[in-house]
RODO-2510 file (C-alpha; in nm, 4 decimals, decimal comma):
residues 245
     n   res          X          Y          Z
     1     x    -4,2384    -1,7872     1,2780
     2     x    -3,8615    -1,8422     1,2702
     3     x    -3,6850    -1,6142     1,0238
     4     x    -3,3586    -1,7418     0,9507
     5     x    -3,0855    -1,5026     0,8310
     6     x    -2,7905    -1,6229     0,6170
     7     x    -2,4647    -1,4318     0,6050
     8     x    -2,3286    -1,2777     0,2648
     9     x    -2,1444    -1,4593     0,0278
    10     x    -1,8244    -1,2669     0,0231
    11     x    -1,6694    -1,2351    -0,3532
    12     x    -1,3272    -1,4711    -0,3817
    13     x    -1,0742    -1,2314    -0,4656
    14     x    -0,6932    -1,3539    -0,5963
    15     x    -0,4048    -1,1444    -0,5812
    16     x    -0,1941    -1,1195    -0,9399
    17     x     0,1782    -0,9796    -0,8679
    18     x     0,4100    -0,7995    -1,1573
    19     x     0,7609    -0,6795    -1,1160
    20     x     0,7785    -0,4674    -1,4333
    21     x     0,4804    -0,1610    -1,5874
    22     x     0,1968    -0,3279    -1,6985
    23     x     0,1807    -0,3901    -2,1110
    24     x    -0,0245    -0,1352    -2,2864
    25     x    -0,3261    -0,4156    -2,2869
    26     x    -0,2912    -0,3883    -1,9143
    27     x    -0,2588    -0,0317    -1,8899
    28     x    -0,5760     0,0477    -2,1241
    29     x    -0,8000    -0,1863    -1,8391
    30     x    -0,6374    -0,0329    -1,5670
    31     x    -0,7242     0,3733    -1,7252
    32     x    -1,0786     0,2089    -1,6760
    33     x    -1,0506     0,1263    -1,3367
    34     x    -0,9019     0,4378    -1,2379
    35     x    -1,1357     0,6468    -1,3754
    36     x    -0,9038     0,9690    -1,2928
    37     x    -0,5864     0,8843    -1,5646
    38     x    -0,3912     1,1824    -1,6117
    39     x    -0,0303     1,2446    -1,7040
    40     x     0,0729     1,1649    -1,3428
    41     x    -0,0805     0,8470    -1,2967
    42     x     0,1025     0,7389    -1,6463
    43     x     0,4240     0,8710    -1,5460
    44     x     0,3815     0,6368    -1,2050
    45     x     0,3122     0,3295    -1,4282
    46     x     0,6045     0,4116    -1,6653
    47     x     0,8675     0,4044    -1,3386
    48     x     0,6620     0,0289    -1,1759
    49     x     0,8648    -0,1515    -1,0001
    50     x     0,6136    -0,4093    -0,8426
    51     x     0,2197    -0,4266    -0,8641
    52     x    -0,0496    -0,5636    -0,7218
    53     x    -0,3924    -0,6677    -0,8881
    54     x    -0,6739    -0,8327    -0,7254
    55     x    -0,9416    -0,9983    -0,9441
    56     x    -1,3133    -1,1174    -0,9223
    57     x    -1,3190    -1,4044    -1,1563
    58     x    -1,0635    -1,2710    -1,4089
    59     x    -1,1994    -0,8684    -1,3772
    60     x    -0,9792    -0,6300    -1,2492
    61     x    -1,1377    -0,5091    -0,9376
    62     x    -0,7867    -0,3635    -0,7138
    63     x    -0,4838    -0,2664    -0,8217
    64     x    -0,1835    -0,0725    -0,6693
    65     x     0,2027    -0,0539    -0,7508
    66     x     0,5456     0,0566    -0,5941
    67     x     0,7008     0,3355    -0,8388
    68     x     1,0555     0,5170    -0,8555
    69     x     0,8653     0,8614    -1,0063
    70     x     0,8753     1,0693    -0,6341
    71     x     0,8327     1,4490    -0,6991
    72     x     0,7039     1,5082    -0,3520
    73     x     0,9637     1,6503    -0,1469
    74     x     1,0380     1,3999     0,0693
    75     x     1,3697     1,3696     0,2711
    76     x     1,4287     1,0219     0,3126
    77     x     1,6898     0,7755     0,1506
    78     x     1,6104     0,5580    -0,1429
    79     x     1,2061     0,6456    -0,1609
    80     x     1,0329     0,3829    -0,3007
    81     x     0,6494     0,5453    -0,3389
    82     x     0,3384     0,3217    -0,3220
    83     x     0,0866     0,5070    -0,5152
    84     x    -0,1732     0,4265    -0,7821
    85     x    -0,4363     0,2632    -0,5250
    86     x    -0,7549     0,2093    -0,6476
    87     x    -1,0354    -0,0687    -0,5451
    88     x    -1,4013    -0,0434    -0,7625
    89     x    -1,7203     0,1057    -0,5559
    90     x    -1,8400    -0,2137    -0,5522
    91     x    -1,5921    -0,4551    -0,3883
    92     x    -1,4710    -0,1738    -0,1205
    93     x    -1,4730    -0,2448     0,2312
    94     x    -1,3810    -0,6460     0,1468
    95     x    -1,0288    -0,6058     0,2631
    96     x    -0,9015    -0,5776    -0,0625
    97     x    -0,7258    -0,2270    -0,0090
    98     x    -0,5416    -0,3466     0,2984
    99     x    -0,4283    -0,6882     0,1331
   100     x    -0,2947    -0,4153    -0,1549
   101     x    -0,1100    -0,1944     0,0834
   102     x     0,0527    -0,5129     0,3020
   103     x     0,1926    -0,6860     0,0237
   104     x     0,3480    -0,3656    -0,1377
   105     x     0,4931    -0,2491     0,1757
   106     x     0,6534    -0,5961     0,2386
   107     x     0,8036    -0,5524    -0,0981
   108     x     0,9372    -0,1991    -0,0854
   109     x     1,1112    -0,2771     0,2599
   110     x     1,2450    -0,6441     0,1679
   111     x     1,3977    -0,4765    -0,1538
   112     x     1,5783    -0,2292     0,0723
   113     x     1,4019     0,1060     0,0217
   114     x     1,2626     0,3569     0,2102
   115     x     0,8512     0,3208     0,1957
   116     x     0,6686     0,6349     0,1243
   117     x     0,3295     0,6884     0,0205
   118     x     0,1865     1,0693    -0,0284
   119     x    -0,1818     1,1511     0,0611
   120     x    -0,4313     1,4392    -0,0721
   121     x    -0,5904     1,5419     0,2957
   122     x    -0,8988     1,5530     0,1102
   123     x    -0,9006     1,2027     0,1242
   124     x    -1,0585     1,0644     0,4303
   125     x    -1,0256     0,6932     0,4294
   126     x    -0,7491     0,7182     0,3102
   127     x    -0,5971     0,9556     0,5518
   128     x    -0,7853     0,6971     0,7996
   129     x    -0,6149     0,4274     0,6986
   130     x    -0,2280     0,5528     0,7560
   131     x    -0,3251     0,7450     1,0973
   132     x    -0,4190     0,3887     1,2359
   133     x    -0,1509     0,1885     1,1504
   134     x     0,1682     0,1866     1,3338
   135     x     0,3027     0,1170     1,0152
   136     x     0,3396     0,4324     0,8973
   137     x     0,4350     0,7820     1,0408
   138     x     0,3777     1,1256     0,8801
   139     x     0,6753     1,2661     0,7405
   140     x     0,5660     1,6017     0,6831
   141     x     0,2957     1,8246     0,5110
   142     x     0,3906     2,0320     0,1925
   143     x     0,1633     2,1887    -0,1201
   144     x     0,0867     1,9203    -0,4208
   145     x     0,2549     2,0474    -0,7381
   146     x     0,0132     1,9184    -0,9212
   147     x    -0,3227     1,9255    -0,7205
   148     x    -0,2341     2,2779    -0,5339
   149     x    -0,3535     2,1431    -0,2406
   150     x    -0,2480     2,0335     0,1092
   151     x    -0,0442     1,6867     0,1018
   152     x     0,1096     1,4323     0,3248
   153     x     0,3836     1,2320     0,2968
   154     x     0,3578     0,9143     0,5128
   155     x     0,6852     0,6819     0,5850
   156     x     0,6999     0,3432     0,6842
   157     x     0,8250     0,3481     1,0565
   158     x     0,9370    -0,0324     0,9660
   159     x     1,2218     0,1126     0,6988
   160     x     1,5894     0,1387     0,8143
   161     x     1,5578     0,5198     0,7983
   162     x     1,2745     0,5845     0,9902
   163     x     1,4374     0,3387     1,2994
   164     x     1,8010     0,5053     1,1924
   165     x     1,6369     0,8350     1,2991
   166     x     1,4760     0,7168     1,5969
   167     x     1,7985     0,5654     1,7149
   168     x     1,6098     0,2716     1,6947
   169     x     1,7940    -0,1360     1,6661
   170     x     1,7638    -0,3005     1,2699
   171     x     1,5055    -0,5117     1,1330
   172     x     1,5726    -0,8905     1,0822
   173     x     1,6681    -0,9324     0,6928
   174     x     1,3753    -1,0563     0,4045
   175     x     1,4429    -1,4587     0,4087
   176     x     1,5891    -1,6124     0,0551
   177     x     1,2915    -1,7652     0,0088
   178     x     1,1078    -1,4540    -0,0630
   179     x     0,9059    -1,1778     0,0243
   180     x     0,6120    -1,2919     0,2532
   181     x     0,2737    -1,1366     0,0654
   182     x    -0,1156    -1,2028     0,1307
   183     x    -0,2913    -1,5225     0,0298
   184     x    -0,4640    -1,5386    -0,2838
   185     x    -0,7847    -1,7234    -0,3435
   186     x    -0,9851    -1,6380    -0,0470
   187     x    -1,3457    -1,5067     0,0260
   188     x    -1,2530    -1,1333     0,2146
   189     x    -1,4211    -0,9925     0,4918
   190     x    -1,2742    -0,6866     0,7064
   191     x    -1,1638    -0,9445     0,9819
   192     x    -0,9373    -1,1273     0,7756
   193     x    -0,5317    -1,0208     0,8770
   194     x    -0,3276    -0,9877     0,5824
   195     x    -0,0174    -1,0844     0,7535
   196     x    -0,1048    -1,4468     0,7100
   197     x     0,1514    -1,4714     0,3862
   198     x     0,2731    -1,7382     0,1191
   199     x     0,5595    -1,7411    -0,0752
   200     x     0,5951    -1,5087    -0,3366
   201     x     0,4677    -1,5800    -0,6495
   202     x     0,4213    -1,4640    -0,9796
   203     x    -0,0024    -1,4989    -1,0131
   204     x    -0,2754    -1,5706    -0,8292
   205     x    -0,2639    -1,9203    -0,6603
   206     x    -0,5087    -2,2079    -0,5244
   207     x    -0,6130    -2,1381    -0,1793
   208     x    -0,5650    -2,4849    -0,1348
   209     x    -0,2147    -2,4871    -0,1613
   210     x    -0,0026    -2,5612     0,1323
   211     x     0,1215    -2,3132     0,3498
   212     x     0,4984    -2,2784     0,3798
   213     x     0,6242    -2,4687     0,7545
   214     x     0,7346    -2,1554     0,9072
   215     x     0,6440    -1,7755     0,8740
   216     x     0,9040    -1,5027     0,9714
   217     x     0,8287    -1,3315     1,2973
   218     x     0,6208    -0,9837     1,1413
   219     x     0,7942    -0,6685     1,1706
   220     x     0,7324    -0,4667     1,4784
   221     x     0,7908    -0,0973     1,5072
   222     x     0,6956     0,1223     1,8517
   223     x     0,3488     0,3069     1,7653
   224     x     0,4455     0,6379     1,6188
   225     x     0,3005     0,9450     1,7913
   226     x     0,0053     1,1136     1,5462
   227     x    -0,0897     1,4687     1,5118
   228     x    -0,4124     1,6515     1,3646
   229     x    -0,4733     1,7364     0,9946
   230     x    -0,3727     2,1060     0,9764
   231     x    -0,6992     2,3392     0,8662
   232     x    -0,5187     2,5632     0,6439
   233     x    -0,2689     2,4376     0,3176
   234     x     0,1460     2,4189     0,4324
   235     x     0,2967     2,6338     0,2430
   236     x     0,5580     2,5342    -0,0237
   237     x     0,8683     2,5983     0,1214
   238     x     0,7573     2,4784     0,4907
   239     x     1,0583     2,3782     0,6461
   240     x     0,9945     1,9857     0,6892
   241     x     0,7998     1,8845     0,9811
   242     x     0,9934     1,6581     1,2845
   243     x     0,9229     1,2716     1,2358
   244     x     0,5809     1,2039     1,4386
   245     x     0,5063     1,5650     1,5786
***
């Protein structure tokens, strides 16, 4: 006897983007999702500048923003922190977190900024995450204010500062168009790239849509070098660590 398997039907997730702090209505659905919403987490909503939120058939399922409200100790020009990251148990490892991060650090760099994003070392896939994209380069290691506990502040290695300090040649400009972000509408699987963009838009679309006739060559930055998570907490006045020791 023949026993046929069939492959998972993936979820269809779309991808709703804001440019200002989500409306209290948003804001109580989003406490839910979050599960952890302290005074911090409000205080990054308050300061929003752009946000990301993916949905399963109208339920909030992802979310994740680009914020002004930087109290880590970063040294790097016009931070713009992406922070707030959260996807539900039950739709991780769909995709859905990497869509998030792509589309908000296309955002903070077309806008001009300097890309940050802080990590708890506690936090594993996170930490994952950031150490295999060239993307991103560690910054330095310092003591959360709040937490008490060993931190890490990433930077984009895509930003004018970061390739300023590596003596490194400019970035093409964002087009006029707008910022390229990840499709909406679309079954995810951890195979699918998110650089495969449309034009910006203000809610989730139809996957059916037409793609725009050209897409903007996709930044490319050298791969940074990495270095190990330190065992013991960096104390907090630690002289800042070199770029990619």
């Amino acid at each position: 006897m023949t026993i046929k398997r069939t492959a998972p039907v993936l979820p269809v997730i779309d991808f709703a983007l804001s440019y200002a702090p989500p409306s209290p209505e948003e804001r109580a659905s989003l406490s839910l999702l979050s599960g952890c919403p302290d005074d911090r987490w409000h205080q990054k909503l308050d300061h929003t500048l752009f946000s990301v939120t993916a949905l399963h058939q109208g339920t909030r399922v992802g979310f994740g923003i680009v914020h002004t409200s930087v109290t880590a100790p970063t040294a790097v020009d016009r931070p713009l922190e992406l922070g707030a990251m959260f996807v539900h148990p039950a739709y991780r490892r769909m995709g859905i977190r990497e869509h998030i991060a792509e589309a908000r650090l296309t955002y903070a760099l077309s806008s001009g900024g300097t890309p940050i994003t802080v990590i708890d070392n506690r936090n594993a896939a996170s930490w994952r995450y950031y150490e295999r994209s060239p993307q991103w380069s560690i910054e330095r290691e310092y003591t959360g204010y709040f937490t008490g506990l060993p931190m890490t502040i990433w930077v984009s290695s895509e930003s004018a500062w970061f390739r300023d300090s590596r003596g490194l040649a400019g970035l093409a400009a964002a087009p006029e168009s707008g910022t390229l972000l990840p499709e909406a509408g679309l079954p995810l699987d951890t195979g699918l790239s998110p650089r495969g963009g449309i034009p910006l838009v203000e809610s989730a679309v139809d996957a059916s849509a037409a793609p725009p006739a050209a897409t903007p060559t996709p930044f490319a930055a050298p791969a940074p070098s990495r270095r190990r998570r330190r065992a013991s907490p960096a104390g907090p006045d630690s002289p800042a660590t070199p770029l990619g020791v």
